[in-house]
C-alpha positions in Angstrom: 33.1 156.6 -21.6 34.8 154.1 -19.4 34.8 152.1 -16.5 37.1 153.3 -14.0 38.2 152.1 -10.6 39.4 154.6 -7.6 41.7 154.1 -5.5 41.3 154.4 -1.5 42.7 158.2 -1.0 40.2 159.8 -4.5 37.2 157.3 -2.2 37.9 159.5 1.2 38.3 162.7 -0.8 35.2 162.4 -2.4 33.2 161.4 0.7 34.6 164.1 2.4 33.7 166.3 0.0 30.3 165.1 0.2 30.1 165.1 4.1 30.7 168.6 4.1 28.5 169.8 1.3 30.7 170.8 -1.2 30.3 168.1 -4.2 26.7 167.2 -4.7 26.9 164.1 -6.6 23.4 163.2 -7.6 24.4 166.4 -10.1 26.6 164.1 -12.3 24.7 160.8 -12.0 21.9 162.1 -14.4 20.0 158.6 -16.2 19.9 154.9 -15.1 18.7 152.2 -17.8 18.2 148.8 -17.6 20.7 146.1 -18.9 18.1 145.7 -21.8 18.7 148.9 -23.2 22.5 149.3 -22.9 22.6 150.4 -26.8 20.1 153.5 -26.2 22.5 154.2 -22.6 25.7 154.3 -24.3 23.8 156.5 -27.3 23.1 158.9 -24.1 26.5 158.7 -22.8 28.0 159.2 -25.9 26.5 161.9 -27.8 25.2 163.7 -24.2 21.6 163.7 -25.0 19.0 165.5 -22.4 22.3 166.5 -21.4 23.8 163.0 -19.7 26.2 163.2 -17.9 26.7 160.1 -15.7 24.6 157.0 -16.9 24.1 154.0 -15.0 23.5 150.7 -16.3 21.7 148.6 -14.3 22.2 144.5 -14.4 19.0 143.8 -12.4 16.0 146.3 -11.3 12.9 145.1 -13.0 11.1 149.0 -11.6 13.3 150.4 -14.5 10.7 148.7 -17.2 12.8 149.3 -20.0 12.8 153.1 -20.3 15.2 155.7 -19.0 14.9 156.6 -16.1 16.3 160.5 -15.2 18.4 160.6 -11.7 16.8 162.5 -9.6 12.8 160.3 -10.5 14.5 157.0 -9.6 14.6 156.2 -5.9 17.7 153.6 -6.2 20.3 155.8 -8.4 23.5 154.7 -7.2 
């Protein structure tokens, strides 16, 4: 768990990556939570549970409600 910043040349590695179809990356970003519940997201992060790989932690998004919300069922994941 960490917050970690890239640097220009990993940035253009992974978008090129992505532009030509060989990292799909809405495979690692797996849950998105709400401020609210950061406790329960870093419980997800940390022990992997329904098998978390990526979680987001949203400041602001009142759609999120206050429940996990998996990837790939959330239209504004990134």
């Amino acid at each position: 768990m960490g917050i970690r910043g890239e640097g220009k040349s990993a940035t253009h590695r992974a978008e090129a990556l992505m532009s030509q179809k060989r990292f799909d990356a809405t495979k690692i970003h797996t849950h998105t939570f709400g401020l609210h519940e950061l406790p329960t997201a870093l419980r997800y992060a940390r022990e992997h549970i329904d098998d978390a790989v990526k979680v987001v932690v949203k400041t602001r998004n009142a759609e999120l409600g206050g429940a996990a919300v998996p990837a790939d069922a959330h239209s504004d994941h990134r």
